[in-house]
N, C-alpha and C positions, 0 to 999 in steps of 0.2 A: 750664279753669284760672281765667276770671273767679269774683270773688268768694271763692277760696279763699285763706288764709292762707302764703301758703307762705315756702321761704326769700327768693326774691326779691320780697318783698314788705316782708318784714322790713326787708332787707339795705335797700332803698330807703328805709324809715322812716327806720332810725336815722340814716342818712346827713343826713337832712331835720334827725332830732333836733340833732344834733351839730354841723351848721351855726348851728341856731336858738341853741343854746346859746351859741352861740362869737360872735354877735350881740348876744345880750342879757347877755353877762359879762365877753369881754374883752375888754382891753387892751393886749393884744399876738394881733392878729390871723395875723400869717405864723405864731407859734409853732404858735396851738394851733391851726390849720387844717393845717397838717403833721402834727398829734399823732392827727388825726382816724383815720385808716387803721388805728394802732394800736390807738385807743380801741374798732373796732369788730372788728380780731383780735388778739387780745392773746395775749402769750405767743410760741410758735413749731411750735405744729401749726396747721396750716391747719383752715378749718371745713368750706369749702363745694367747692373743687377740690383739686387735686393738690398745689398748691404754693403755701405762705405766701407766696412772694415775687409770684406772678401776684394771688394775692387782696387784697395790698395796693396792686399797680397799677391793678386794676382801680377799687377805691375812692378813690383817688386821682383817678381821671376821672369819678368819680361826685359826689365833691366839687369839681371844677372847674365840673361840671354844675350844681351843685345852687347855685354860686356867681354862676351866667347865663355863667359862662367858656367858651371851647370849650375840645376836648380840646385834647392835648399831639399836635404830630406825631410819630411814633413814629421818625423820622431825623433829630433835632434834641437835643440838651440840654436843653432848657428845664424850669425848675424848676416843682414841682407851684406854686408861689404867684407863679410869674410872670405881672406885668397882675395883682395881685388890689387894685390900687391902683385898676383903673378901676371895679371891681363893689365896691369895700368905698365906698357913697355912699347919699347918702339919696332918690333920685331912682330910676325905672324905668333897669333898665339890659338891654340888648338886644341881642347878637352872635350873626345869623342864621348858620347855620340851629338853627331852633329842635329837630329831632329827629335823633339822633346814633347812629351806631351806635360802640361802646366796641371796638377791634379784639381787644383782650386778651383781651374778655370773648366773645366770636363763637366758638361752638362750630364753625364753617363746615361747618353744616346740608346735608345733598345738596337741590341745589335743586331735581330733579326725575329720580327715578331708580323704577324697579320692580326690584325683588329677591327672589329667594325666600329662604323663612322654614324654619326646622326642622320646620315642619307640612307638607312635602310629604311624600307618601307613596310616591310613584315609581309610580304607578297606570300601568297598562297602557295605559291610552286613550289619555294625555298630552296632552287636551283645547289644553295650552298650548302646547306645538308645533307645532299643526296649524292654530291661529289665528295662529300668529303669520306677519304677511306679509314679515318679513325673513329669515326662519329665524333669530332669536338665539336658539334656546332649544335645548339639545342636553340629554343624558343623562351624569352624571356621578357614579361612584359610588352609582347606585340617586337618584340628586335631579333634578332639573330645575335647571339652572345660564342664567342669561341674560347673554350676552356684551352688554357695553353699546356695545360701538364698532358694534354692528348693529341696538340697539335706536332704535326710535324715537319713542317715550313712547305708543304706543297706548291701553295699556291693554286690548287684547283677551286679553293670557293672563290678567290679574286676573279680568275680571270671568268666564271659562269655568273656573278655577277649581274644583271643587268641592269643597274645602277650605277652601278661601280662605289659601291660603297665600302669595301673592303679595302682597309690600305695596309700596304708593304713599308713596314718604318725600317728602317737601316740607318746606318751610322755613315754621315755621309762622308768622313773622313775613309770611312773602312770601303765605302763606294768606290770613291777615289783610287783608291791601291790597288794598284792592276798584281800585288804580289802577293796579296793575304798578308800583310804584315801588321795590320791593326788588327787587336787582340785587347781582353778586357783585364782587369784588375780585381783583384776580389772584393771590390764597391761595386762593378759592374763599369768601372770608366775606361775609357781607351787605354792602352800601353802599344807602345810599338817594340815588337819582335826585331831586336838587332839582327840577327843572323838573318831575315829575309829582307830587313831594308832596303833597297839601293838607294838613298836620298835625293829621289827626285821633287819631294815637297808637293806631289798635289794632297796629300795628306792633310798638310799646313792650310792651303788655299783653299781649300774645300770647306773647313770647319767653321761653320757659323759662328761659334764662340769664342775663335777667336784662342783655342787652348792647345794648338799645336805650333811652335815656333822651331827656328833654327837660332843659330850660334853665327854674331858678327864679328868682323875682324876689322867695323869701323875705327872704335876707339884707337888700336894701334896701328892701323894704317896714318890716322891725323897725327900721331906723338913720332910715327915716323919722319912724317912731312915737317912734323914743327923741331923737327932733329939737325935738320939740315942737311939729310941726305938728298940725294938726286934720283925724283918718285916717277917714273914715266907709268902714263896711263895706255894700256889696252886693250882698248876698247870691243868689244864684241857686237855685228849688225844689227843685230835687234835693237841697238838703242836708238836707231830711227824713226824719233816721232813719241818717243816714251816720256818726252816733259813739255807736250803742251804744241800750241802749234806755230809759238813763237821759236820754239827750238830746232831750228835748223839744224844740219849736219853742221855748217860753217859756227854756228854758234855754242852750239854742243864743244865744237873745239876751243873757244875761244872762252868759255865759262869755265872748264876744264884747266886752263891755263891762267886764268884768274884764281881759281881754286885753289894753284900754288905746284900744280903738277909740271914737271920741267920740260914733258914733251906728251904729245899724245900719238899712236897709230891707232891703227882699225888690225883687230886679231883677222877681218878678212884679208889679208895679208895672209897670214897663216894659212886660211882655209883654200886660196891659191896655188900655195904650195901642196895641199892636201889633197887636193883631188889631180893631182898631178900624180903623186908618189902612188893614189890607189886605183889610177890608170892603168899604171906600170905594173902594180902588182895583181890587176886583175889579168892584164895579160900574160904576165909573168908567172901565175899560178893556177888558174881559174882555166884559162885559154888553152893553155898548155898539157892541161888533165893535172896537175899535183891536190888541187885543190878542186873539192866538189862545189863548191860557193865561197864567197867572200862576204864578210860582214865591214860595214863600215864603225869608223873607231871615234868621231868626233863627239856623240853624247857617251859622257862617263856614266850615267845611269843606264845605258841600255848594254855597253860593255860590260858592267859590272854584273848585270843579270846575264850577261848570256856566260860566263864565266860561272858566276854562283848555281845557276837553274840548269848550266848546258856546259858543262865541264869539256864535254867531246870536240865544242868549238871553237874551242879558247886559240887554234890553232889558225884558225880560219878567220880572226879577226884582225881586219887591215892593220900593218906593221908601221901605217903614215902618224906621223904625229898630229897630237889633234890643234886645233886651230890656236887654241891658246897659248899650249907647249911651243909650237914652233915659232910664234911670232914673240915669244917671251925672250927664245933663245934668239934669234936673230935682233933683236933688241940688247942683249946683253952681249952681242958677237959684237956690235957696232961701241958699244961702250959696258964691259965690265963691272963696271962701278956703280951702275944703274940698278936702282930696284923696282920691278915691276909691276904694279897690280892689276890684275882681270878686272875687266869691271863691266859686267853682261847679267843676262834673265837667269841664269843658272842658281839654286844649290847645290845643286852637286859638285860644282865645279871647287866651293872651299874643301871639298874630300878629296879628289882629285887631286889639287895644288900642295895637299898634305901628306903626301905618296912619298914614298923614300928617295926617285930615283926622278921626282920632278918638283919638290921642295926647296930647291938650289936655283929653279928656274922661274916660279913665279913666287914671289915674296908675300902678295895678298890677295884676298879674292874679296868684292862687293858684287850688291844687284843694284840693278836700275834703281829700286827703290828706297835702298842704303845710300848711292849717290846723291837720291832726289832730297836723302834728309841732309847733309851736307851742303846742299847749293842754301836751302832755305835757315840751316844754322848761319850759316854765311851770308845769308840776304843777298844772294846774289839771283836777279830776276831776268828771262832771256830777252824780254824788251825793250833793256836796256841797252842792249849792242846790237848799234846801227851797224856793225861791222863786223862778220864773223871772219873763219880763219879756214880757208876750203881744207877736206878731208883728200886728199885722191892718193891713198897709200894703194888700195886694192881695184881688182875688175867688179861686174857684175855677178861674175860667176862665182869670186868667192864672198859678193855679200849677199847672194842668195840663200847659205846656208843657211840662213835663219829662220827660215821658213823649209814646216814639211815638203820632201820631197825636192829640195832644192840640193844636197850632199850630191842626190844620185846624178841630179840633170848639171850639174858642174862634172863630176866623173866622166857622164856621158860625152857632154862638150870635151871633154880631153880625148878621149877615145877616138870621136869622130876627127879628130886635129892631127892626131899623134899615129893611130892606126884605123885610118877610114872604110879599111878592111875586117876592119874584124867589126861581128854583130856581136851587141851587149843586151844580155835580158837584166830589167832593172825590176826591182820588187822594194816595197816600203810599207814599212807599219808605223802608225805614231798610237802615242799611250801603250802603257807598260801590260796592257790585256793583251792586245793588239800583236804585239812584240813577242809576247810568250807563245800566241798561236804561228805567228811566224817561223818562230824557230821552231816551234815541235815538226813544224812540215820540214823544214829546212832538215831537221835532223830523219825524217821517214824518207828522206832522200827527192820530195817535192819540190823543193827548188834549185837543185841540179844546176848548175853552169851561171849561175845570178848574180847580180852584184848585191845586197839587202843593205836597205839603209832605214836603223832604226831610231825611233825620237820617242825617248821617254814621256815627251808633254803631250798631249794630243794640240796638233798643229805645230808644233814644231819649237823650236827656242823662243819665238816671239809667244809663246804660251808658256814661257817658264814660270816659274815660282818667284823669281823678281821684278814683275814686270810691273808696269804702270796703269797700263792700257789696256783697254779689251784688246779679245785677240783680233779679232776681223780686221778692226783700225789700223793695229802693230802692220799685220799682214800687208795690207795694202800699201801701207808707208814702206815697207823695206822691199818691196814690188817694183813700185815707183823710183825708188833710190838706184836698185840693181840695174832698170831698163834704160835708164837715163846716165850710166856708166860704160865704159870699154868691156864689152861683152867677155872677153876670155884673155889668156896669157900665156903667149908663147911662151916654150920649156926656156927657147935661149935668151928669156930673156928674167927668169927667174935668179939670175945672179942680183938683178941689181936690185931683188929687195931685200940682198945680205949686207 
């Protein structure tokens, strides 16, 4: 379902549109954020479910959502624009938790059940009775029927089978979670488990219905820019090729600057500086014997987990600042008075930006997909500019990171530069399963001397939770961007992108 166009993809757009509008036009805020539901089902037949009146609830919590507001509790009155007095400001605003499940909108998914299909045949053999070790499975009618008070999630009649008429239903949100964090409600509908969180959102992107969202920080990011302060954008590589393919890098900057933004970098700048610092500290710590391996620190969701799942690690996670931190700060070193926002595939990164001791440094966080409702509240089309405005803040090496496996082979390129003697064993997981089996080795002492570099997304940031594009596409395009740039960056020469 990544990368395709669908209704809940829309539905999430115009929600973004509709706010942004309602930012950059009026005047009377509670009106037309109340009008919003309407504007996006108009009339009185429903579009998308059963019932008109469930689809304008549901977009009601998506525009609470889309506000930084949480939901509505569903045994309370509370009006849809109540509290929209603390989100309508021109400052980052932030009411954890950042990833929600929409209860109206919860299809309540079986969260793990085997069932037979109309493709049984009622074969003689009945392969699936005879494996199964509780007896659930009887004969019924010419079918095979499985009692589930006796079932107990085997899986041995699917896979003996020889139809395959047996199917494995799961909640494909809970699929998604490489950390066991979805978990049900007592209707049977998803909840997510705060304590096992890390907000990487394939949770969100995974869910067909469209009933798992996060919390944006459009609305006051625009009341900031319409404040008159001085908004610089930093950008993160992945936005290469993520609006279309009239969107150049050069135009990407120049639509950005029309937008109202006073400057824009590339956060690989950042990431320059990052595989430099965990160069040094792989040899500084790793090479040296103080450290059994090293972990890399640029995704917040795979830090957060090895810290929440792997406490023992916490030590052993690279000390470099991650690509956004750093180029936030080196942006605000240059001028002070600037206020930042990240603007990349991540959610994690608004949990991140909301951290005590990096809150100072970046003022707001969007995705790709936040931005893209912004260019289009704005009518602002990339065909329009004959003339874009080049990007060349960073090398190749640090806009590879957006892509799996690119952290480690920038690291690497420093290593081979800085100490052509020393040998680096590299190791990487992407997706959050992935990640946890990494570190369990990593801690049984299997990855001994390693640099690990983990990405919460499978495929890397161009597979984030904000993204536009499939990933393959994403992939390709920030390939192309990287190959066709100055490969790497000398240490002495890292002053001058302070």
């Amino acid at each position: 379902m990544r990368g395709l166009e669908t209704n809940v993809r829309r539905l999430r757009k115009q929600v973004f549109v509709e706010v942004a509008r309602v930012a950059y036009r009026s005047e009377n805020v509670k009106d037309d954020i109340e009008a919003i539901p309407y504007t996006i089902t108009p009339g009185d037949t429903p579009e998308y479910t059963d019932s008109i009146y469930r689809e304008r609830a549901i977009s009601r919590e998506r525009v609470r959502l889309a506000m930084g507001m949480s939901l509505r509790p569903a045994n309370k009155p509370v009006h849809l624009t109540q509290g929209i007095e603390m989100s309508d400001i021109a400052e980052k605003y932030y009411e954890p938790p950042l990833m929600q499940v929409i209860p109206s909108a919860c299809n309540a998914c079986e969260a793990n059940v085997y069932e037979v299909s109309n493709q049984c045949k009622g074969c003689v053999a009945h392969p699936c009775s005879e494996v199964c070790p509780m007896g659930a499975i009887s004969m019924e009618n010419g079918r095979s029927v499985i009692d589930q008070s006796k079932c107990i999630k085997c899986g041995k009649c699917k896979q003996n089978c020889p139809y395959d008429a047996i199917s494995h239903k799961r909640r494909p949100c809970a699929d998604a979670c490489g950390v066991g964090a979805i978990e049900s409600d007592e209707l049977g509908r998803a909840k997510i488990n705060q304590d096992k969180c890390v907000s990487c959102g394939m949770c969100m992107v995974n869910c067909p219905f469209g009933a798992i969202a996060d919390k944006s920080q459009i609305f006051q990011l625009i009341r900031a820019m319409q404040s008159g302060r001085k908004v610089v954008a930093a950008v993160a590589p992945a936005i290469i090729g993520q609006f279309g393919e009239y969107a150049t890098p050069d135009k990407i900057k120049a639509a950005l600057l029309k937008l109202g933004f006073a400057d824009v970098y590339e956060v690989a700048m950042g990431a320059d500086a990052g595989c430099i610092a965990e160069a040094h500290h792989y040899v500084d710590e790793v090479v040296n014997g103080d450290l059994s391996f090293l972990l890399t620190s640029c995704c917040p969701s795979w830090a957060v987990l090895a810290k929440k799942y792997f406490p023992e690690t916490i030590d052993k996670i690279s000390n470099a600042l991650t690509p956004m931190v750093a180029t936030a700060r080196m942006i605000k070193e240059k001028d002070p008075e600037a206020s930042v926002v990240f603007i990349g595939p991540c959610a994690a990164k608004k949990l991140e930006a909301s951290r005590r001791t990096i809150r100072s440094d970046v003022d707001f966080v969007i995705t790709f997909e936040e931005l893209d409702a912004m260019f289009i509240a704005r009518d602002i089309e990339f065909d329009d500019f004959r003339q874009g405005i080049p990007m060349e803040d960073a090398t190749g090496a640090g806009r590879g990171y957006a892509v799996s496996g690119g952290v480690a082979s920038a690291v690497t390129a420093c290593l081979k530069e800085y100490y052509p003697d020393v040998e680096v064993n590299v190791e990487h997981a992407e997706g959050l399963a992935e990640c946890k089996k990494m570190l369990m080795l990593a801690k049984a002492g299997k990855k001994n001397g390693c640099l690990i570099e983990g990405m919460a997304c499978p495929g890397g940031c161009v597979a984030g939770a904000g993204t536009n594009i499939p990933i393959h596409k994403a992939t390709v395009q920030v390939k192309n961007f990287s190959m066709n740039t100055k490969p790497a960056i000398p240490e002495n020469k890292l002053k001058d992108l302070k």
